[in-house]
DSSP file (Angstrom, degrees, kcal/mol; ACC not computed):
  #  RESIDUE AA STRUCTURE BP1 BP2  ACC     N-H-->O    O-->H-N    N-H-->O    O-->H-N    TCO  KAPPA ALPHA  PHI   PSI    X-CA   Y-CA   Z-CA
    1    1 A X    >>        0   0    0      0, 0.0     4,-1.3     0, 0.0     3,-1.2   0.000 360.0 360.0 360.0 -35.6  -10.4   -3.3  -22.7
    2    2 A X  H 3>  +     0   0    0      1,-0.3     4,-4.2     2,-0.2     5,-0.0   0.892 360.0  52.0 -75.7 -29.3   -7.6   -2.0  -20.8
    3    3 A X  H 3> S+     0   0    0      1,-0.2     4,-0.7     2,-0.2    -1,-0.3   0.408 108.7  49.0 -83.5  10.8   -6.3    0.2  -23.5
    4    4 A X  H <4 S+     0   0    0     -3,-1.2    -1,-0.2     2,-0.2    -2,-0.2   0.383 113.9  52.0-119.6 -22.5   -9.9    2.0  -24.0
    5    5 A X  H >< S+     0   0    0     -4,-1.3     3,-2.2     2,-0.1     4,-0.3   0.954 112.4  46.9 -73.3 -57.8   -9.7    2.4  -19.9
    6    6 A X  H >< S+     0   0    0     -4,-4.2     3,-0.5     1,-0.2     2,-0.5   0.866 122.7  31.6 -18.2 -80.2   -6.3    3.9  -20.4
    7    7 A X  T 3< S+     0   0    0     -4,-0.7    -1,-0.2     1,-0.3    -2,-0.1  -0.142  86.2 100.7 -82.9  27.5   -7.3    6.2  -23.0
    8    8 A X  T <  S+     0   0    0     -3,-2.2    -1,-0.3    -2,-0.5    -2,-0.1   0.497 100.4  26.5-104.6  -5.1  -10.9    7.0  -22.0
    9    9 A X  S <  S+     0   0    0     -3,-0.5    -1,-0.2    -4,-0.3     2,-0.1   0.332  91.0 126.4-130.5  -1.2   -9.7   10.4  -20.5
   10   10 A X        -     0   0    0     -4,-0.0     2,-0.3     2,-0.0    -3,-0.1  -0.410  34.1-174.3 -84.5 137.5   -6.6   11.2  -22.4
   11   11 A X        +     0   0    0     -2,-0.1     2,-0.2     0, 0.0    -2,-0.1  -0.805   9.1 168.9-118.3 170.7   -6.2   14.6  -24.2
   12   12 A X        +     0   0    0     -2,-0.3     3,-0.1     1,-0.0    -2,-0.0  -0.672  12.9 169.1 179.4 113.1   -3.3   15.8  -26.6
   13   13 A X        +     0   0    0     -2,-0.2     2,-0.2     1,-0.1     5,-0.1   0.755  66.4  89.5-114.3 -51.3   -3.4   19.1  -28.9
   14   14 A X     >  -     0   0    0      1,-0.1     4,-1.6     3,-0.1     5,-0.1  -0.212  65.3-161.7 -57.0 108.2    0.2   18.6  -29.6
   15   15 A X  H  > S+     0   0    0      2,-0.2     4,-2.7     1,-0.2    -1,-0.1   0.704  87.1  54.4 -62.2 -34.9    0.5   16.4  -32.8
   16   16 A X  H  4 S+     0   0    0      2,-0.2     3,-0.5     1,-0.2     4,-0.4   0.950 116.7  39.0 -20.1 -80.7    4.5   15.4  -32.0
   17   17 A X  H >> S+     0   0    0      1,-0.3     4,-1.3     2,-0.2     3,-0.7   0.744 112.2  52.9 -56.4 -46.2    3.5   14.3  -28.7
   18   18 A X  H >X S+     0   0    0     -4,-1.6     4,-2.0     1,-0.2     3,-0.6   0.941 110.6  52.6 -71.6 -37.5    0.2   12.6  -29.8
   19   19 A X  H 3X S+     0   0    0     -4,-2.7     4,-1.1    -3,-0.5    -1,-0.2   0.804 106.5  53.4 -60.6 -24.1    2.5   10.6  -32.6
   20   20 A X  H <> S+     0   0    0     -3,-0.7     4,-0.9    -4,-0.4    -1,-0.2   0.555 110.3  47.0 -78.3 -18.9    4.9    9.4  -29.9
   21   21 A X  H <X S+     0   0    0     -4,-1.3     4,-1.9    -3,-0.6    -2,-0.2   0.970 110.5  50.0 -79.2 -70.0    2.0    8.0  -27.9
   22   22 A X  H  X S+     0   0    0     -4,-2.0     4,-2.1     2,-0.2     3,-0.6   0.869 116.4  40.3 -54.4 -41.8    0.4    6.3  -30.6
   23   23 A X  H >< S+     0   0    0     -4,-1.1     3,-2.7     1,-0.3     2,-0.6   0.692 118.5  50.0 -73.1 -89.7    3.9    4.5  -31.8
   24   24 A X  H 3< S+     0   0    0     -4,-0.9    -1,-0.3     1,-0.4    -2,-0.2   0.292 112.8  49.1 -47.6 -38.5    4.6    4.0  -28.3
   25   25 A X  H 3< S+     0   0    0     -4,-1.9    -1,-0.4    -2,-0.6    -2,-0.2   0.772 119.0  30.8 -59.2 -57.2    1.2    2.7  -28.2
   26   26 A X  S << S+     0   0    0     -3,-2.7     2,-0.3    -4,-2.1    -1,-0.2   0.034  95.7 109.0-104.4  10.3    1.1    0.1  -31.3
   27   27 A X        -     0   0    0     -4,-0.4     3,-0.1    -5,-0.4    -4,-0.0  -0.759  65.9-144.1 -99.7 133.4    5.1   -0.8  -30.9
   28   28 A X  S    S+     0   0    0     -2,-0.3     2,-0.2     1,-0.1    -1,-0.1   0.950  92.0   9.7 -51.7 -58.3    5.8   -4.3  -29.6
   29   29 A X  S    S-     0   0    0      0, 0.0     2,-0.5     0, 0.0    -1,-0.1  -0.757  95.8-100.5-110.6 174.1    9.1   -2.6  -27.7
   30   30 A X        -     0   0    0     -2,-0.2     4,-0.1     1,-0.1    -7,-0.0  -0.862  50.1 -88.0 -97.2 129.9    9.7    0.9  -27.4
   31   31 A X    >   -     0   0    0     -2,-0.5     3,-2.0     1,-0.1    -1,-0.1   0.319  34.4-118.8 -21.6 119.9   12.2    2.4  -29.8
   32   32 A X  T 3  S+     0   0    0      1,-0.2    -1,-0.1    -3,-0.1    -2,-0.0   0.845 116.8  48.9 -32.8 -41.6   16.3    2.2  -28.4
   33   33 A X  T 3  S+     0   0    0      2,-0.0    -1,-0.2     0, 0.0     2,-0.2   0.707  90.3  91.4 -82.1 -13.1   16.4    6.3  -28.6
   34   34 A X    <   -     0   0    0     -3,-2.0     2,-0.2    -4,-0.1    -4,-0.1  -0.438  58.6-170.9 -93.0 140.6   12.8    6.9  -26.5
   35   35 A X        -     0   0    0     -2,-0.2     2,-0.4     0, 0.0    -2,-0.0  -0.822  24.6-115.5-123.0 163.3   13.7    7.3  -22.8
   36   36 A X        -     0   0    0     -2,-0.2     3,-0.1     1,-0.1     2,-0.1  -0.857  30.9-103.7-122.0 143.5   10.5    7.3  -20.3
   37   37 A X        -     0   0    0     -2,-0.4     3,-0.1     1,-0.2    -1,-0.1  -0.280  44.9 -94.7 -47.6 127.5    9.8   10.2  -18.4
   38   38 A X        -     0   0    0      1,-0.1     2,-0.2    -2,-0.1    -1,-0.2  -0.071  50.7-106.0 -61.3 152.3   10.8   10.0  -14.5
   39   39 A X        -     0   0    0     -3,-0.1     2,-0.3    -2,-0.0    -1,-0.1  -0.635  37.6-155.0 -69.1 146.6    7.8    9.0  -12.7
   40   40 A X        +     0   0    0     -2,-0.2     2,-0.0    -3,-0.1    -3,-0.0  -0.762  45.8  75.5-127.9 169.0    6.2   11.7  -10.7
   41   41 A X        -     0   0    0     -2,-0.3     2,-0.4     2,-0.0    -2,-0.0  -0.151  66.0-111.7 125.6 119.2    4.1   11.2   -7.9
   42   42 A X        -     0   0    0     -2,-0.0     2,-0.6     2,-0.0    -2,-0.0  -0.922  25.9-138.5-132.1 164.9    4.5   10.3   -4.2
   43   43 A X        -     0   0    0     -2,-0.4     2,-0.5     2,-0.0    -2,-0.0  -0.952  16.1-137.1-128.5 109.8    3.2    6.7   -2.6
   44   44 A X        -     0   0    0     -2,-0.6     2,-0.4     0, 0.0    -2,-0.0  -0.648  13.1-160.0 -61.7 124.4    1.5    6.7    0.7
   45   45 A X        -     0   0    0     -2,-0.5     2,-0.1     0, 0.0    -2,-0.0  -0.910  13.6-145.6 -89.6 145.0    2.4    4.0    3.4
   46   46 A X        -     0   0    0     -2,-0.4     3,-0.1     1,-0.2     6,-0.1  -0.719   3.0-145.0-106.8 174.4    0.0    3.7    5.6
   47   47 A X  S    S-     0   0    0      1,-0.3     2,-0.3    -2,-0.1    -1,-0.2   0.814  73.1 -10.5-100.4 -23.9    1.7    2.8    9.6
   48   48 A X  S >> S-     0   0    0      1,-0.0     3,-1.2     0, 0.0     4,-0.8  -0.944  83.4 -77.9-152.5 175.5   -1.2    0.5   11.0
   49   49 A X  T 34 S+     0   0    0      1,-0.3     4,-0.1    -2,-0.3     5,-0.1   0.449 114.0  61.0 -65.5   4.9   -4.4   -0.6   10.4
   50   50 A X  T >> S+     0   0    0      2,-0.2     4,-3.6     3,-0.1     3,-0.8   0.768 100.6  56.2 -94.1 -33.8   -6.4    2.1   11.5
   51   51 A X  T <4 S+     0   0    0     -3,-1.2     4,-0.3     1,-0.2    -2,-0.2   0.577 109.9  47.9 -86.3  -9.3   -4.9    4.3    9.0
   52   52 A X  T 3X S+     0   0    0     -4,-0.8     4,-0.7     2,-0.1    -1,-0.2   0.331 113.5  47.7 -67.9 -16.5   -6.1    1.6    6.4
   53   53 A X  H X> S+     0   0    0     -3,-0.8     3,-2.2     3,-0.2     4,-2.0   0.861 113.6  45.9 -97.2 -74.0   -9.6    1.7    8.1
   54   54 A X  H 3X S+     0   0    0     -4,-3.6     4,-1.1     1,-0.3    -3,-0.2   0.577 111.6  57.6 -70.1  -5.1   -9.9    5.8    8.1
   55   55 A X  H 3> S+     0   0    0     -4,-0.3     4,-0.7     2,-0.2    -1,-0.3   0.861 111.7  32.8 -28.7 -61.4   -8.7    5.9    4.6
   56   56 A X  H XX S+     0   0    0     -3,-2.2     4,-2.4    -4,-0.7     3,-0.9   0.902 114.6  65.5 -79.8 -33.3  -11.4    3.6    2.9
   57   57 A X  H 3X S+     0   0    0     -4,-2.0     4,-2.7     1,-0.3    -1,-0.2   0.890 109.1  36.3 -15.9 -73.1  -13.6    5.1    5.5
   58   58 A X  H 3X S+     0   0    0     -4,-1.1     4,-2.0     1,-0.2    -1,-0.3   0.656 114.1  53.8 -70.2  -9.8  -13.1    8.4    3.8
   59   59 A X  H <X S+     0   0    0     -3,-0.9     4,-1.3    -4,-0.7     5,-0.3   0.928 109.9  49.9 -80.7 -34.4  -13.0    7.1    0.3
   60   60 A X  H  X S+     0   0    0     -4,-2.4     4,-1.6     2,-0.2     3,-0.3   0.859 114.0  47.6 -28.6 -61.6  -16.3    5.5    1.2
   61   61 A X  H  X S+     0   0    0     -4,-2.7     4,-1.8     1,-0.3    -2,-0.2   0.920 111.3  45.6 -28.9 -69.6  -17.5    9.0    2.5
   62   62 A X  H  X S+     0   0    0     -4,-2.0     4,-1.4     1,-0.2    -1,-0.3   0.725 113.7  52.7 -89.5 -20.7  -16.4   11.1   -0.5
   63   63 A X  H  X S+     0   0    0     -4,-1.3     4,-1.2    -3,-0.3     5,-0.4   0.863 109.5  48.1 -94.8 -48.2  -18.1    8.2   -3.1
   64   64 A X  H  X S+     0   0    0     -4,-1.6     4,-1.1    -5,-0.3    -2,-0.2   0.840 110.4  50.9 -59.7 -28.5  -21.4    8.3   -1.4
   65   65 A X  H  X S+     0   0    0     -4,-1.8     4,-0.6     2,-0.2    -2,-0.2   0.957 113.6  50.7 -66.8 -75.7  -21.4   12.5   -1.4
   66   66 A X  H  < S+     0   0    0     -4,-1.4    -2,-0.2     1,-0.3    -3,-0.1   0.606 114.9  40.5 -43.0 -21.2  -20.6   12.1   -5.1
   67   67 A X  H  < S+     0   0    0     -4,-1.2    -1,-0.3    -5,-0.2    -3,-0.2   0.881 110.7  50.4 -87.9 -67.0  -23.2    9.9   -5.8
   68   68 A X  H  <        0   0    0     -4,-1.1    -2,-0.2    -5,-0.4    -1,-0.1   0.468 360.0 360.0 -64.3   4.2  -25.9   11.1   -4.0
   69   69 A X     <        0   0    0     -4,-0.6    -1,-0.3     0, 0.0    -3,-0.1   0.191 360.0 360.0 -97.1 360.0  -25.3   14.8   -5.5
């Protein structure tokens, strides 16, 4: 189940790259010579609980727009 959630959005027209996924994919470990790609990406903290509040607030917000549209 997890690996069909993974892969439920994934594209690839480059066959290299789509062959390195799959062994990466099916491999017990990943191969001594593969190195992983730095992570990209930045991680909110939030400072208090209000900024945890008006967060889910807006995620609340923006799910109900989306829905109801």
């Amino acid at each position: 189940m997890a690996t069909s959630s993974i892969t439920a959005n994934f594209y690839c027209d480059n066959a290299k790259a789509a062959n390195t996924f799959v062994d990466l994919l099916l491999s017990e470990k990943p191969p001594a010579k593969w190195v992983a790609p730095v992570p990209t990406g930045s991680v909110h903290e939030f400072r208090n609980r209000r900024d945890v509040s008006n967060f889910v607030k807006r995620v609340v917000r923006a799910r109900r727009n989306r829905v109801g549209a």
